[in-house]
N, C-alpha and C positions, 0 to 999 in steps of 0.2 A: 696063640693069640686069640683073643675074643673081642670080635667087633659090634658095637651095640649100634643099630642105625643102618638101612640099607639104600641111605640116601646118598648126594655126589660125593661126601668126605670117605662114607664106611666102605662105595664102591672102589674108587682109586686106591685108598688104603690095601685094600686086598686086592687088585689087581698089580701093584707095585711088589707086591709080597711073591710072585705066580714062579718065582725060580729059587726062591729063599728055602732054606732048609727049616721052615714053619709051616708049624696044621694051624689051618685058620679054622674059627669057630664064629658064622656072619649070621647073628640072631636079629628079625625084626620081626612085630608084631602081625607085619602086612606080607604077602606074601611076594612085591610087586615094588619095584623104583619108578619113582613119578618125577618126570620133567616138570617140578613146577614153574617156572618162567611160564609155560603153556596155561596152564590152567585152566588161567581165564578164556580162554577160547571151547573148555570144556563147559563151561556155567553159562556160555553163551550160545553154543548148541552152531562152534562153528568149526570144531574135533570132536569125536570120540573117545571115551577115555582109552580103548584098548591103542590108540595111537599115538599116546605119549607116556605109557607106562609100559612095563615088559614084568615078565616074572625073572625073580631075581635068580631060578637054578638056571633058567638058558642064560642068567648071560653068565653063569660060571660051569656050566656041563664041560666045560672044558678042559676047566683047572681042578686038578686033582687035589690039591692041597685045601678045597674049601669046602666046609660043609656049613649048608645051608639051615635054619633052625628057623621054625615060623612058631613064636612065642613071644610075649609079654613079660619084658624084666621086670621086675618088683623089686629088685633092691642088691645091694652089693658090700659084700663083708672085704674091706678092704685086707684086715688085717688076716684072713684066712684065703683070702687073694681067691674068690667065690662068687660069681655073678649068680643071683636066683631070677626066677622064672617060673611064673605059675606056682601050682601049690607043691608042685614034687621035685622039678627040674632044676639044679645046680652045675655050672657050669666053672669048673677050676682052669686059670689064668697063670699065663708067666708075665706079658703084655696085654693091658685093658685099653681098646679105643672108645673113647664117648663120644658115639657121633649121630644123638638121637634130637638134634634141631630145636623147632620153637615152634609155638603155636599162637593161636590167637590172643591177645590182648584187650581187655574190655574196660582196664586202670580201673578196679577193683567193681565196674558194674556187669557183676559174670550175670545176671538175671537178664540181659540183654540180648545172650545169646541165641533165646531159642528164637527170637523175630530179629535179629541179625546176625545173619551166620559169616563166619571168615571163609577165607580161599586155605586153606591147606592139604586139603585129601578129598580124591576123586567122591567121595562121598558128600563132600563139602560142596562140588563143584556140581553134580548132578541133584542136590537138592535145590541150590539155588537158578540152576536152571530152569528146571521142573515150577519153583514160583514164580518163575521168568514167563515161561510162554503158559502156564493156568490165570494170572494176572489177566493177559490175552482172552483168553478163552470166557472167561467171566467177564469180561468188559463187554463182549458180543452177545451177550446173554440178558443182563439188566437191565431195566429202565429206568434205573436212579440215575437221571446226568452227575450227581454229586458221585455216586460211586463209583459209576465209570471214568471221574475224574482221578480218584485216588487210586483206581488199580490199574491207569495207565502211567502211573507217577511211579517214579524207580528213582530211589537215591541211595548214594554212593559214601561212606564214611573212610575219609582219608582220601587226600590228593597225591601220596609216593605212586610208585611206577604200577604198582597191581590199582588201584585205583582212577587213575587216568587211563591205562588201558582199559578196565571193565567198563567204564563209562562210553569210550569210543566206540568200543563193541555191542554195548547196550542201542547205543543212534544206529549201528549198522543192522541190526538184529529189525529192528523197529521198522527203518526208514529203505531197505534193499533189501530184506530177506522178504518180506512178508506184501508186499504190494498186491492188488488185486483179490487176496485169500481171504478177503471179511468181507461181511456184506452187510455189518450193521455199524462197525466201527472203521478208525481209519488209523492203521497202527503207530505213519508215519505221526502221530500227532500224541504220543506218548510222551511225555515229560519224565528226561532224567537231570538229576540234581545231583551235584559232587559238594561236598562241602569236606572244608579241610578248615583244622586248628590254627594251621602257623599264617602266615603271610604272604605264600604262594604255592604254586602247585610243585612236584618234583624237589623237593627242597635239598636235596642232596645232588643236582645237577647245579651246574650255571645260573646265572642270572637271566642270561641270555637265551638259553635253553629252554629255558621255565617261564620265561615269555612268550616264547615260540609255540610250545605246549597250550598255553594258555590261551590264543588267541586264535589253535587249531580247536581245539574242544568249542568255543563259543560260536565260531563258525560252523561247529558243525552243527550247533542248538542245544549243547550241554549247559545247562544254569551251574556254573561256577560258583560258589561261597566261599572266599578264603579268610581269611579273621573272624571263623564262625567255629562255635566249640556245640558239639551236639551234650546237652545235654536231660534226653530221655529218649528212650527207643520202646514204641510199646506197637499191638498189631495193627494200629491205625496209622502207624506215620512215627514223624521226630520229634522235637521239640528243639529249636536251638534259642536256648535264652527266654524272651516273649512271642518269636516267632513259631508257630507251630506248622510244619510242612505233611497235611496227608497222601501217604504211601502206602501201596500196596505189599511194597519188595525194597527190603533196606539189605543192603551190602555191607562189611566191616572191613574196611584195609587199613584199618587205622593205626596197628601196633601188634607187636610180638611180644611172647616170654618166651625165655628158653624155655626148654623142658626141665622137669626134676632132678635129671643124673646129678646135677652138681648137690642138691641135697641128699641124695644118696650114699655120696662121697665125703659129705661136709665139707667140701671144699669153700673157697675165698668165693665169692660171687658178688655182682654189682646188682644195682637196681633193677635190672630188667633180667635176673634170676644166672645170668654168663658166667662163666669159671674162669678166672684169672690163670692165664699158663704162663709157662716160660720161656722162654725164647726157643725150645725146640718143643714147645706146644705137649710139654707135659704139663701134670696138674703139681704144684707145689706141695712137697708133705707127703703123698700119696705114689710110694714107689712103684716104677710099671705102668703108671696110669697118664693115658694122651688124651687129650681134648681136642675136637675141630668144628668148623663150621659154623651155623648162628649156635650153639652151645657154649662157645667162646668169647672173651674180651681181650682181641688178640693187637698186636699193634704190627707194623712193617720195621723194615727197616731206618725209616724214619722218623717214627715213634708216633707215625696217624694209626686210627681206626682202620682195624681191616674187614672192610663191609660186608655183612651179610648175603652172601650172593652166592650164586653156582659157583663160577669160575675161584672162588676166594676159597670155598669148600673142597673142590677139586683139586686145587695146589696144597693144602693141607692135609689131606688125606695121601694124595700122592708123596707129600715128606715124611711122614710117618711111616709109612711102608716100607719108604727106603732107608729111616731111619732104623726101622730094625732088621729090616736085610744085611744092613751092613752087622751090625752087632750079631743076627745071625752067624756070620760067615767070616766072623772076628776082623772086618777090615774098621779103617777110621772112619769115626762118625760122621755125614755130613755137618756144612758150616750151619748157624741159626736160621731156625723157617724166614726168609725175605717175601713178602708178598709181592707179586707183580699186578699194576694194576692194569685189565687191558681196554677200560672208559666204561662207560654209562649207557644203557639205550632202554628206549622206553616206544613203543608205538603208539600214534593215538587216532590211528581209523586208517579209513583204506586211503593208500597213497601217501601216510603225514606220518613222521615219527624222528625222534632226537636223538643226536649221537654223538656223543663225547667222548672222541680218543687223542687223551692230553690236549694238544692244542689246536686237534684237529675238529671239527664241529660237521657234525653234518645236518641236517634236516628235507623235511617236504622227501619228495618221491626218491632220491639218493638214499636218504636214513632211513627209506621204508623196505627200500630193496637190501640195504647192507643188514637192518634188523632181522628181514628175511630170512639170511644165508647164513648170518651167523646163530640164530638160534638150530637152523637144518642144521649145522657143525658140530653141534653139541648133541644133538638129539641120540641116543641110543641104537644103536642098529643100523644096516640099510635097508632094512622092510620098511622102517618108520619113518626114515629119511625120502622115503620114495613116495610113500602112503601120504605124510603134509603137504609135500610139496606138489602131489599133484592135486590135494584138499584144495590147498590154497589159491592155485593154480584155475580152478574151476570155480572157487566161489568169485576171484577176481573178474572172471569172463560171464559169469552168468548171476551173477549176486545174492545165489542160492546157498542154503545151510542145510549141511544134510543129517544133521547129528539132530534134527528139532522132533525128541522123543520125551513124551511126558509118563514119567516111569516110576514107582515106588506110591506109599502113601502118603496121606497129609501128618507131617510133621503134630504130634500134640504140642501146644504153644505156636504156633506157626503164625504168621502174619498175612497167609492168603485166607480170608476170610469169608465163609460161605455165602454167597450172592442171594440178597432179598432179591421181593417181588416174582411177578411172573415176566415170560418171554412171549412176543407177538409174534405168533408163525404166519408166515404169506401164504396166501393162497397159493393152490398151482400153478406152479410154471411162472409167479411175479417171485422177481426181487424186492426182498424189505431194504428202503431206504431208511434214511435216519431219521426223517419226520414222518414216514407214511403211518396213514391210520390204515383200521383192520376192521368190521366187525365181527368176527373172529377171535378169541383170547385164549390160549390155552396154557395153564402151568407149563414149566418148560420138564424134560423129560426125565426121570430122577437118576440118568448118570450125569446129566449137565449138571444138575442143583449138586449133586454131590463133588464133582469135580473128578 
């Protein structure tokens, strides 16, 4: 078997596989499984990334039957049952899994992306970080009030669950991480902005939920836009319609594509690029060949949507495993993939967050704690389960971030943009207030200007 994806479907898949009489072959480009539910806590500089990601031979040193391949598919000969990789590597197939996800969506304006980056890979996540707190760092430096106004402005595209969380986490970053540590700006006074297309936030939760959400972001000082469609993204700010909002740091959570496997395949795909499978989540036409995870347009036993999530990937991956364990080992196949749903959570700051299990609801400091425990459950390992939790544990009691490293270069195209003017140094031993004068003036010093 060849598993393409070393994400929660391609994991479970091979770990369902660990007593079957199968050689697994688990190829990913990356060398490393990433928690992304977390993410955002990585772009906010309130995790590390080495604490929600692991390498993918420790978590399989174990199991004999998997060999690990750190490579880039390029393309797959169904009919010669052939996975290629790079310019010389082929890999031959009895069983193909496609479990290589989905990425950012920009609804055909890809030129957007280099001044709005999405959440998908630790790469993603430490860049947009890295604009996060230089935003900072240049607003303490200027004397443009107008500049300083646009590189304390952060906004947020898309109001689903990675975007109300980033937002929340943006006011926590701002308004409790950073207190006292400027002395020319005042961080709490940063303006973030969410704006979302549809009609409310969380639109895949409750009414009631999405109320709840709603009315915790505003409180916390998040400018909400919901019936607002962005459209232009350029390194000064937005544009939504006639309004124009300048920003220093624009987000994208606004939408996914699968990835290409399914063009690789020709297979059936819908609008948002998903492979139509079959009730035991093979690909129609294409013998051998299984689809999971957001690669999929997969339905339950009910015949809903089965959402995009860990948990929905996890239960997929793990039916496919055992679907060819059994076939290994000549027993009956199990019954059709049934999805189980086990609800919705979404957090939006410290102490607030939403929880939907069927018809139970939870919210405020309950849905913040159960959000907690349940994403520690999921988390990979007990180094890493120990590592968050006591992350978390300490930013709670002390409202410090300890992840806040400004690391890598400036992006070419990027939307942190190089700070005009000079910087007014104080004399000895004074503190620079926000109106004090100087006779004194000096350029500021050229790692500042450069950033």
């Amino acid at each position: 078997m060849v598993i393409l994806g070393g994400g929660f479907g391609g994991l479970e898949a091979a770990r369902a596989l660990a007593r079957a009489p199968v050689e697994v072959t688990l190829i990913d480009r990356q060398n490393h499984h990433l928690f992304q539910p977390l993410l955002y806590q990585v772009a906010t500089a309130a995790l590390s990334p080495g604490d929600i990601a692991w390498p993918v031979r420790t978590v399989f040193r174990r199991q004999r039957n998997v060999t690990v391949v750190m490579a880039e598919a390029t393309g797959i000969d169904t009919a010669a049952r052939v996975v290629r990789a790079g310019d010389t590597l082929s890999f031959p197939y009895d069983a193909l899994l496609l479990a290589t996800g989905a990425t950012h969506s920009y609804f055909g304006r890809d030129e957007w992306a280099p001044v709005a980056p999405g959440l998908k890979t630790i790469e993603d996540a430490t860049d947009i970080r890295r604009r996060l707190l230089l935003a900072f760092e240049r607003a303490e430096v200027t004397n443009d009030e107008a500049e300083r106004r646009r590189l304390l402005t952060f906004v947020v595209v898309g109001g689903g669950p990675t975007g109300v969380e980033l937002a929340g986490a943006m006011v926590e970053l701002a308004r409790h991480a950073m207190p006292r540590e400027f002395r020319r700006i005042d961080p709490a006074m940063a303006r973030i902005v969410l704006v979302e297309a549809g009609p409310r936030v969380l639109p895949t939760f409750p009414e009631d939920l999405s109320a709840v959400a709603l009315r915790s972001l505003e409180r916390m000082g998040v400018q909400v836009r919901t019936g607002t469609r962005v459209t232009h993204c350029g390194p000064d700010g937005v544009e939504c319609g006639d309004e124009r909002i300048g920003a220093s740091t624009i987000v994208w959570a606004a939408g996914v594509v699968a990835s290409p496997a399914g063009a690789w395949i020709d297979a059936e795909r819908d609008r948002q690029g998903r492979i139509t499978v079959g009730a035991d989540l093979s690909v129609p036409g294409r013998p051998g060949v299984f689809a999971v995870g957001d690669l999929v347009a997969a339905t339950d036993g009910h015949g809903r949507p089965v959402p995009g999530n860990a948990p929905a990937a996890k239960q997929m991956g793990r039916y496919v495993g055992r679907l060819l364990a059994a076939r290994a080992k000549g027993r009956p196949a199990p019954p059709p993939f049934a999805y189980r749903h086990h609800g919705d959570l979404a957090t939006i700051g410290r102490r607030s967050a939403v929880v939907e299990l069927g018809s139970i609801r939870l919210t405020g400091l309950i849905g913040w704690w159960f959000w907690g425990i349940a994403h520690i459950y999921y988390l990979v390992g007990f180094r890493s389960r120990v590592v968050v939790s006591f992350e978390w544990l300490w930013s709670y009691l002390t409202f410090q971030r300890g992840a806040r490293l400004i690391t890598g270069r400036e992006p070419r195209g990027g939307n942190a943009v190089p700070v005009p003017g000079q910087v007014r140094v104080p004399d000895q031993g004074r503190a620079l207030g926000e109106g004090a004068q100087h006779k004194h003036q000096q350029p500021a010093p050229a790692a500042l200007r450069a950033g």
